[in-house]
N, C-alpha and C positions, 0 to 999 in steps of 0.2 A: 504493500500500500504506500510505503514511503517515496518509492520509487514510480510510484504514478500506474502502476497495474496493478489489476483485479487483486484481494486477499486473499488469495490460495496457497496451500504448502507447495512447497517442493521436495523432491525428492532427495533422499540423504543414504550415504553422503553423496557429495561435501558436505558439510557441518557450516553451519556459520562461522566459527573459528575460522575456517580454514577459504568460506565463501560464503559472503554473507549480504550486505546492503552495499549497494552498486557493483557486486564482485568483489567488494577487500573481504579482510579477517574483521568480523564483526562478534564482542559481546552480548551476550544476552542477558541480562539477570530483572527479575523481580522488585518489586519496591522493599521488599522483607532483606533480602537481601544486602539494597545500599541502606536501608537504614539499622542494620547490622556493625556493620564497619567503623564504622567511628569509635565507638567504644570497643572491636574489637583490636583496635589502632592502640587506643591507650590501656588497654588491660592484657593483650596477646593473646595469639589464640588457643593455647592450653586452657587458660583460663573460661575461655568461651566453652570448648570442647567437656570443659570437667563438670558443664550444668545440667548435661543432662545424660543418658545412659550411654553403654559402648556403641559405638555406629549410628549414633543417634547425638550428639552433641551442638547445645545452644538451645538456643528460645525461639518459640512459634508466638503469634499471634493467633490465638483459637478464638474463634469469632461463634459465640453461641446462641443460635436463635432457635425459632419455632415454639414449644410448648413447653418454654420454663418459664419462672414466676418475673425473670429479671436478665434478659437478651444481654449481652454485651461481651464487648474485646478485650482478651486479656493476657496478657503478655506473659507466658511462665514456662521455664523450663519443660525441653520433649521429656515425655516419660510420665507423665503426671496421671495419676491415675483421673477415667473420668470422670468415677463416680465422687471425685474433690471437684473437677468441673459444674458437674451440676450443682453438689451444693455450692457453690461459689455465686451459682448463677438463680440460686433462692427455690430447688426443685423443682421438680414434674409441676408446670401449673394445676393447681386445685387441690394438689395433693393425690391425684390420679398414678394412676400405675404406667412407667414406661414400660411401652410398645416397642421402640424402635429408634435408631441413631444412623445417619447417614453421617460417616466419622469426617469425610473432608470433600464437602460437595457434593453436587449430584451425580460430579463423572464418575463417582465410586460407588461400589456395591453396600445395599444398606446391611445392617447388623440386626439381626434381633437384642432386647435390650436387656435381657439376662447377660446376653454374654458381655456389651459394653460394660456393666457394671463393674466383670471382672478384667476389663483392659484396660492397661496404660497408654494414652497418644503418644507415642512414638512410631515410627515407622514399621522395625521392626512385629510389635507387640498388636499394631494391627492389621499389619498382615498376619500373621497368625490368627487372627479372629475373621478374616473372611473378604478383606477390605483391604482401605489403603488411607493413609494418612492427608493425601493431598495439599489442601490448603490449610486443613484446620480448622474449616467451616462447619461444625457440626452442626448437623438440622436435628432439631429434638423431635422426636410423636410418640402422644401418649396413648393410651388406651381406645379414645374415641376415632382415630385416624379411620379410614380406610382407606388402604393401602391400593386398591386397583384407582381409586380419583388420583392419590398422588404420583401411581405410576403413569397415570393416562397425561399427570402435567408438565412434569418430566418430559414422556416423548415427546410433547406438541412444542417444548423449547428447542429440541433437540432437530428436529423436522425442519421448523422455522428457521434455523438456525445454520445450516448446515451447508459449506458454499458453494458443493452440487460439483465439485472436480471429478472424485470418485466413484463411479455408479453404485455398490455396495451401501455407501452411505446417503449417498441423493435416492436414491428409491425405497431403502430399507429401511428409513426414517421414516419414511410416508406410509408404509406399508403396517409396523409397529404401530403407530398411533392410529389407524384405521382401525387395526383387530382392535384394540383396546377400545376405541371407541364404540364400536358393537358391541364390546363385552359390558360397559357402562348404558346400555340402552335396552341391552336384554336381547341385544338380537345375532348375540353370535351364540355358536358351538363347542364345547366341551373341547374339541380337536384342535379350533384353532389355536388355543394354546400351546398345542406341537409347534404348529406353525407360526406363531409369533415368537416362540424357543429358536427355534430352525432360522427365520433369519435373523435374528441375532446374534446366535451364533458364525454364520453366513458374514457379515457385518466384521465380527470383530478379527482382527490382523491381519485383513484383507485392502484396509487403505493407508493412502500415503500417510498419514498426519492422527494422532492419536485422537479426535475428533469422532471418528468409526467405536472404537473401542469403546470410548466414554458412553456413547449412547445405548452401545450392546449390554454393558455392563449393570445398569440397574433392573434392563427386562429381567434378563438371568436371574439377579439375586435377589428378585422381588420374587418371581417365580418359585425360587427354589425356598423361601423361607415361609410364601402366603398363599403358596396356590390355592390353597384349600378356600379364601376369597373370593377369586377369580371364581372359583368352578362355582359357589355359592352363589352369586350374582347370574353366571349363566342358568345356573337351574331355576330362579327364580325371578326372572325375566327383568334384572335390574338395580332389583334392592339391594342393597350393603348389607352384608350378616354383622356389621359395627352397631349399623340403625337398627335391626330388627333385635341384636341383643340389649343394646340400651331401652329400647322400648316395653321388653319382656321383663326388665328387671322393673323397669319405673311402674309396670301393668303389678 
């Protein structure tokens, strides 16, 4: 874009290093990143490295929103256990029971939320739980969520969004949010769920730019942790089993 053409990846390598903006050796880094430096300047970077666990060393900004009592950014050592995140961040709003944690944005696979309890943000420690640390972004959801709405709004970002280089990802995007959209209307089948599994999978490590992946990635683990949702919506031409249990308990 800098250079006056369309924002598409390119293929790699070369690497920016090595060919980057107008052809030189081009930098890349993050705002987390330079605003790191300065006190890594006067403190050194042992010191940085010794905040947080092995292969994991220095500070994230974890940015926590969705359904706790008190959203915000906060700056602390990787490795920190979540379940200090939430209280940090004034618990589960209502006092409700977590559901679920998307540990670092959407482009990563969500977590059911037994297990975030027992995980540290750090890189490592969540990928061992099923996920990936990303940005830091954890999306909180409690109890009342459901899970096929959030996944259907995920896709339709991902769809919109997507700059159509790849055919994988320019078709496969469109296609995910259509089944889910059937699935949220009551008017799809028990099967397509194979088939929004299929391309998904189809999708992921098939495009230039990690773009593809990001959007395969939540069908997948939303799939493999709630299908029993999904399929509940299709048997029942629409409803949410979130709504029809909350309404069973308040009856």
């Amino acid at each position: 874009s800098l250079e006056g053409k369309p924002g598409k990846p390119r293929f790699k390598p070369p690497f920016p290093a090595n060919f980057g903006l107008y052809g030189a050796p081009t930098t890349v880094n993050n705002t987390l990143s330079f605003a790191s430096v300065p006190t890594i300047l006067r403190k050194g970077p042992a010191w940085f490295a010794s905040l947080g666990p092995p292969n994991s060393g220095g500070t994230v900004i974890y940015s926590i929103s969705g359904h706790v009592e008190k959203p915000r950014n906060i700056e602390l050592p990787l490795g920190v256990p979540f379940a200090d995140l939430l209280e940090l961040c004034g618990g589960v709003r209502g006092g409700r029971k977590l559901k679920a944690v998307i540990p670092g944005g959407v482009s990563v696979p969500v977590v059911p939320g037994d297990i975030m309890l027992k995980t540290r943000m750090d890189y490592d420690s969540v990928k061992a739980a099923g996920s990936a640390l990303g940005t830091g972004a954890a999306i909180v959801m409690d109890e009342t969520t459901c899970m096929v709405r959030v996944l259907e709004r995920i896709s339709r970002f991902y769809m919109a969004e997507s700059c159509g280089q790849c055919t994988p990802c320019r078709e496969g995007t469109g296609w995910m949010n259509r089944v889910l959209k059937r699935v949220l209307t009551g008017a799809a089948r028990r099967e397509e769920l194979t088939l929004l599994l299929d391309v998904a999978n189809r999708i992921e490590g098939h495009t230039i730019c990690a773009f593809g992946d990001a959007s395969a990635w939540p069908v997948q683990s939303f799939l493999k942790h709630y299908r029993h949702e999904f399929e509940y919506m299709i048997d029942h031409g629409g409803r949410s089993i979130v709504s029809d249990s909350l309404g069973a308990q308040a009856a």
